[in-house]
N, C-alpha and C positions, 0 to 999 in steps of 0.2 A: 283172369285169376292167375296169379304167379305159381310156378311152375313147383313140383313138388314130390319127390318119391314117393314111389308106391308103396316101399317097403323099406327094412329095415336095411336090408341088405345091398339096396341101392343108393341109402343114403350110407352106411359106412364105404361101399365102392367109391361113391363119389367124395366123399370127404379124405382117403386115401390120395385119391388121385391128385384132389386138390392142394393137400396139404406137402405132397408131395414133388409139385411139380415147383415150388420155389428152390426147392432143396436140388431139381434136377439143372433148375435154369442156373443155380449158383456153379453146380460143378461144369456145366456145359461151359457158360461165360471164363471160367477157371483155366480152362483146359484150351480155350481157344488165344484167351490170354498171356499163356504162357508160352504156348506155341509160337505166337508171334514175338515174344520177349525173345525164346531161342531163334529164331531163325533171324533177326537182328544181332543179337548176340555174336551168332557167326557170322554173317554179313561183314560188321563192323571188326570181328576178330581177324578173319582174311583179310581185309583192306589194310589194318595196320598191321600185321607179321608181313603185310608186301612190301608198306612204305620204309619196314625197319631192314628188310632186305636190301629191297632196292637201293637207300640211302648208302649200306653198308658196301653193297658193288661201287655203287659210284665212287665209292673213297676205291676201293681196289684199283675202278679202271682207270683216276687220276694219276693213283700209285705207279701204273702199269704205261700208263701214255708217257710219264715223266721219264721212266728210264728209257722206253725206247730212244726218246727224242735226247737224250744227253747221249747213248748210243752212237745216233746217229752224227750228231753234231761233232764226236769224238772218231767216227770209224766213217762216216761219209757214205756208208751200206746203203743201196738203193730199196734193199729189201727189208732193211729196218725202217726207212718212212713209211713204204707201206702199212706196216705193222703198227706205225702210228696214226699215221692216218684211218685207218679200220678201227682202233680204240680211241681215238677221238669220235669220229663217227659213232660209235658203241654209247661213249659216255654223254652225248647228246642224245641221241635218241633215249637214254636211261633220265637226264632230266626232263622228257617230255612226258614221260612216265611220274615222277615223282609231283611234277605239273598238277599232272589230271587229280595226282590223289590227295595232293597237297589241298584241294580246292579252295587255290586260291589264296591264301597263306603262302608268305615267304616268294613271292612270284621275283621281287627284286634280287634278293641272292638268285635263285635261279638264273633269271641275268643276266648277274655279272659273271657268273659260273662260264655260260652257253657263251658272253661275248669275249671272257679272256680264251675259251675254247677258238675258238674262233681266229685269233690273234695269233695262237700260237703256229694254228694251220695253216696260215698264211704267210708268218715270217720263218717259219721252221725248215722247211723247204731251202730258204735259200742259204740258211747259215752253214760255216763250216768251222773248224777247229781253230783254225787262223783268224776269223773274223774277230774284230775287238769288238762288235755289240754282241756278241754271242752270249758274253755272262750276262749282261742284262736284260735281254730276253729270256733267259732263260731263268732266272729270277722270278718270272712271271708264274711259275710254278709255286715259289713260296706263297704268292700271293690265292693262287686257285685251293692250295693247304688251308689258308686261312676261312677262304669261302666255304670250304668242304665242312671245316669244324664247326662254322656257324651254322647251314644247312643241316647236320648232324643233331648238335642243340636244339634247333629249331622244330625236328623233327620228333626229338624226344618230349618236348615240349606237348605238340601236337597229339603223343599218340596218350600221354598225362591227362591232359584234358579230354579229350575224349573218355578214356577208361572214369576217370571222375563222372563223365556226364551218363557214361552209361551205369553206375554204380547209382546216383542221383534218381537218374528213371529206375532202374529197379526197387527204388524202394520207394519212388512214388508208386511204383505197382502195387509195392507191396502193401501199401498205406491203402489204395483205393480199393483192392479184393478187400482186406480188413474189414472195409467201412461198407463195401457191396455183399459181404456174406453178412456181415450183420443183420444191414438192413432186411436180407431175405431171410435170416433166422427169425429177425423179429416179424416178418409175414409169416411165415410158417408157425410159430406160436400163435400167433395172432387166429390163424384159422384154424389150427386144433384145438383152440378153447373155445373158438365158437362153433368144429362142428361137435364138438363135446359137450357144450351147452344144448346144441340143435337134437344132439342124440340124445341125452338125458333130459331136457323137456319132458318128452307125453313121458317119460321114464316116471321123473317128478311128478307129472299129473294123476296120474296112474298112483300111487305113492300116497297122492294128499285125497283122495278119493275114497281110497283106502280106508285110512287112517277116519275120513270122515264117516264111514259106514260104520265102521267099528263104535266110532264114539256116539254112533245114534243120530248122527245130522244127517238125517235121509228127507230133506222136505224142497230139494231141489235137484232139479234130471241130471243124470252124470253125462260128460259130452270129454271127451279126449281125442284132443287134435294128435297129427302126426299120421307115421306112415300106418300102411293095412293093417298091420298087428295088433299096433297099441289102440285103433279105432275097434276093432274087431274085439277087445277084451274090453273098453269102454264100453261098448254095447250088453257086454255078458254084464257088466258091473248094475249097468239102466237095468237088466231085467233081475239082477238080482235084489238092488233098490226094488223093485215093484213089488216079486215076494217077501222081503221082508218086513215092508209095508203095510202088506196085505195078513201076514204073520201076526203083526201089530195090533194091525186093527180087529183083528179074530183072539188076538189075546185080551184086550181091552173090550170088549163084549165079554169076553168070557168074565171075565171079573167084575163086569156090571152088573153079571145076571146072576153072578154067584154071590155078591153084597146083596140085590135084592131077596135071592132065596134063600141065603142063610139068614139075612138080619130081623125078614116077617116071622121065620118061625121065635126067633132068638126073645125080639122082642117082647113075643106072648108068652115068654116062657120066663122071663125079668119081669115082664106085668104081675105074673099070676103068683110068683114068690114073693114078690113087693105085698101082692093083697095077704095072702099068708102073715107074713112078715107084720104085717099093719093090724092083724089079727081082725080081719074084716069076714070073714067065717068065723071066729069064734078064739077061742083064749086059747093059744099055744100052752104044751107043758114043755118044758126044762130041754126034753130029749128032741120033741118036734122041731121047738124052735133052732135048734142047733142043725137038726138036717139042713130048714128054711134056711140057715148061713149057709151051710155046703153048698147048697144049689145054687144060691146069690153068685157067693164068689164064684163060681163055677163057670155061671154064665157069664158076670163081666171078665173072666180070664179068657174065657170063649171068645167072647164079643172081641178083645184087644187082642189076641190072634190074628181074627178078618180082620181087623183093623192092620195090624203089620203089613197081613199081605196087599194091603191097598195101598200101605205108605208105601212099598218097597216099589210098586208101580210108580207112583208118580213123584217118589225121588232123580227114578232112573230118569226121567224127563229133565230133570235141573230147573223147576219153577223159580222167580226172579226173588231175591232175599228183600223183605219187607222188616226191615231193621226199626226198634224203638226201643227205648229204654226203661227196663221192670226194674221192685224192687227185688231186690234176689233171694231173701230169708224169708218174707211170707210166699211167695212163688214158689219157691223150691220145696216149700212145707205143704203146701195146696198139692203139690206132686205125689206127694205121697201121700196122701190122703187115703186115696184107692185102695192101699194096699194096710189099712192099718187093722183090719178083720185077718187078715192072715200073719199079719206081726205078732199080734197077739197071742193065736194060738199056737205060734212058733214061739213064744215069749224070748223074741228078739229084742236087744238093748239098743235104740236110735240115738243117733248123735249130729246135730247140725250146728256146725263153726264155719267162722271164715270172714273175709269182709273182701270187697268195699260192699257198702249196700246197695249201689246200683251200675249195671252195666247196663249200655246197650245192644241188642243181641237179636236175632230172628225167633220169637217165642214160639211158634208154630215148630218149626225144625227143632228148636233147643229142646222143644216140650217132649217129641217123638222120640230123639234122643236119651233123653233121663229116663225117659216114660220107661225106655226097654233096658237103660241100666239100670233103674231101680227096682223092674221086676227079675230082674234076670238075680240081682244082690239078693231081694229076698224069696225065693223060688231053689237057689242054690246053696244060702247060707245054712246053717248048720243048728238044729233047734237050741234055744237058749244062746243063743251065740251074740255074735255084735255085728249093727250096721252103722255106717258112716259117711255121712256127707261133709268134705271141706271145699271150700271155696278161697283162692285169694287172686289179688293183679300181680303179675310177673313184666314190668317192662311193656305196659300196652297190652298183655294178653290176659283173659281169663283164665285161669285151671281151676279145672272142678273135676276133685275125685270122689268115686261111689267105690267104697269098698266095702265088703264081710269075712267074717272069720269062716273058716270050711275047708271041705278038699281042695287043693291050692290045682291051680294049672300046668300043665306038664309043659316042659321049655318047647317041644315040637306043636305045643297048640295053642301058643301064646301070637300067633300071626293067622293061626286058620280059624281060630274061633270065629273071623270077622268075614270069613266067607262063607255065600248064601249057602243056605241050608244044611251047613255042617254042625253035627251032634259032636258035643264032645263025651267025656270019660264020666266027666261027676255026673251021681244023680240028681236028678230034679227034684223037687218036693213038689206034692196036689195031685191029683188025679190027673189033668193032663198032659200029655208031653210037646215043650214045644215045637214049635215051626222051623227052627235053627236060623232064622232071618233077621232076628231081633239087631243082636249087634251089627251086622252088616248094613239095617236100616240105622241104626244110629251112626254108623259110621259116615255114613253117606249122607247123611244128613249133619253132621258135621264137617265134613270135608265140602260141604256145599258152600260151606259159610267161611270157609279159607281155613279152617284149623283142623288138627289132628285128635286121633284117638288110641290110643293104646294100653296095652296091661304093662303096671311098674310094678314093682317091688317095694313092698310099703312096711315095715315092723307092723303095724298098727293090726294088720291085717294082711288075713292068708291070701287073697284076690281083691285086687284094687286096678281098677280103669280111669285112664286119665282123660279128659276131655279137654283142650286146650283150643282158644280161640281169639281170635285179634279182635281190635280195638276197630269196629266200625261202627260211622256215626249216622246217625240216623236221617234218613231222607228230610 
């Protein structure tokens, strides 16, 4: 198994170190680099301030050999050959010198240099003032002038090219650190984004794990690679997946056994108003029959409560949309059906406009949706007042608004209303009050189905909710 920190701390050490160490090997390689540039530098700076030297004596000691020897040739002084003889000798020895640094260049002038040197130390000796070869020996000096000035040339030439060649190298240097720091920048980026990637992984995992508790996707084990820490809170995550699981599953009983125990008694109690109702004991009067309505509605307002809170459970789930296509005017009229014993004696004014006459649309979700905006419209509308259903296509969308006339919504609870069990300000109308779930179930039940829900601002009406939904077609 490949190798792996234990901790968080050891992989930022390590990723330190490593990201590091391009960046250490650039300035080391830099610094040895240049060291050797200067110490060449000098090398070859001595070598030519010697050759320019030397070059510059040797013209002196030609200078200095020619007078003595016309001296001598003029005054016959025993102790002026000497003197040339010693800077002859000087000025040879000086081109064995210029030799070596010459390397190798210009070797022929040298030469002729060393062999009219030579010449001169041999015939110089025997001349004397008298002598008619005298001038033309000693002429031989113009000719050593002329070697000197080429040698001289030659030498500046020399020290030219060089300085050229070491300018050349320096900026191939300078080109190759250029192209060798790059390179190790781009290693060093290279490995801070991947141990930045390496560090932020289980970060990320950790992160989508999260995010996936949060959203309710708890039906597979949370596991989080990486070092100690991030496995160590991976684990706390598994055991908090189990409790909430287990939270779940004890909420979900609860609400199975609270549909069974509320909806036996419920039922016998919708039975036994029905047999009333149906006057199956006997002839209702005027006042009775009216409680028998009270009760009725009472209990189906009752019954569509536990029904909320059953949707709101298993919305939270997200069941898969079972899309078909209804007509939408006798549907939407079947809707309200339920509620037309309490229209009544609210002697509210209903309105249904709108077109196309068919969408397709999830009827189970859409139904739960209206279901609670039409109770919610007439529960809070205002007696005598107006309700309103329009419908029309928008660009591929449905909008369906449910609005009433009434106490209008205040601007701070035009977004809360939609949150669980929050009561707002207006009263309710009927004896019971509701669950504050209703819209939050419709909302979610519209947002299941890709579209929104919201309160506008309509003239028509003092609270109007928009239901807006896309165009999908049916399996």
């Amino acid at each position: 198994m490949p190798w792996r920190p234990r901790s968080i701390l050891q992989l930022v050490l390590l990723g330190f170190f490593i990201v590091m160490a391009p960046l250490c090997a650039a300035i080391f390689v830099t610094l040895q680099t240049l060291d050797q540039q200067a110490s060449h530098g000098e090398r070859l700076s001595r070598e030519l301030v010697a050759l320019t030297r030397h070059s510059e004596q040797l013209g002196a000691d030609l200078l200095d050999i020619e007078r003595r020897a016309r001296q001598y040739v003029t005054l016959g002084d025993a102790r002026l050959l000497e003197l040339f003889e010693e800077g002859a000798e000087a000025a040879m020895a000086r081109l064995e010198r210029l030799a070596t640094l010459l390397e190798g260049n210009e070797q022929t002038t040298l030469g002729s240099l060393e062999w009219e040197i030579r010449v001169l130390m041999e015939e110089i000796p025997q001349l004397s003032a008298e002598d008619p070869d005298s001038a033309r020996l000693l002429s031989g000096f113009d000719r050593l002038s002329l070697l000197d000035q080429r040698l001289r040339q030659a030498v500046q030439k020399f020290v030219d090219a060089h300085l050229q060649d070491q300018q050349a190298e320096a900026l191939s240097l300078k080109e190759s650190l250029i192209s060798l720091i790059a390179l190790l920048a781009l290693v060093t980026l290279v490995s801070a984004l991947f141990f930045t990637y390496w560090i932020n992984a289980p970060i990320r995992a950790l992160e989508r794990e999260v995010k996936a508790l949060g959203k309710g996707r708890r039906d597979r084990p949370i596991q989080v690679r990486g070092p100690l820490e991030m496995r160590l809170l991976g684990e706390q995550l598994e055991w908090l997946r189990g409790q909430l699981n287990q939270l779940e599953e004890q909420k979900r009983q609860f609400l199975r056994h609270m549909s069974h125990e509320l909806k036996t008694p419920l039922a016998s109690l919708r039975e036994g108003a029905d047999l009333l109702d149906e006057e199956v004991v006997g002839e209702l009067r005027p006042a009775q029959r009216e409680i028998v309505s009270i009760v009725q509605n009472n209990s189906w307002e009752l019954q569509r409560l536990i029904e909320n809170l059953l949707d709101y459970n298993q919305v939270l789930h997200q069941p898969p949309l079972e899309t078909e296509e209804i007509e939408l005017p006798p549907w939407l009229t079947r809707l309200m059906d339920p509620y037309r014993v309490l229209i009544e004696r609210r002697q509210l004014e209903v309105s249904f406009e709108g077109g196309p006459e068919r969408w397709p649309v999830d009827a189970g979700k859409l139904k739960t949706a209206l279901d609670n905006l039409f109770s919610n419209a007439v529960n809070y509308a205002e007696s005598g007042g107006k309700l309103g259903v329009r419908w029309r296509a928008r660009a591929d969308r449905l909008q369906i608004d449910v609005g009433n006339t009434g106490q209008a919504l205040a601007d701070e609870e035009r977004t809360r209303v939609f949150e669980p069990f929050y009561q707002g300000r207006a009263r309710r109308g009927g004896a019971l009050k509701g669950s504050g779930i209703g819209l939050s179930v419709a909302r979610e039940c519209v947002e299941a189905q890709g579209g929104t829900l919201a309160v506008i601002d309509d003239p028509a009406w003092d609270v109007c909710f928009r239901l807006t939904l896309p165009r999908v077609e049916p399996a």
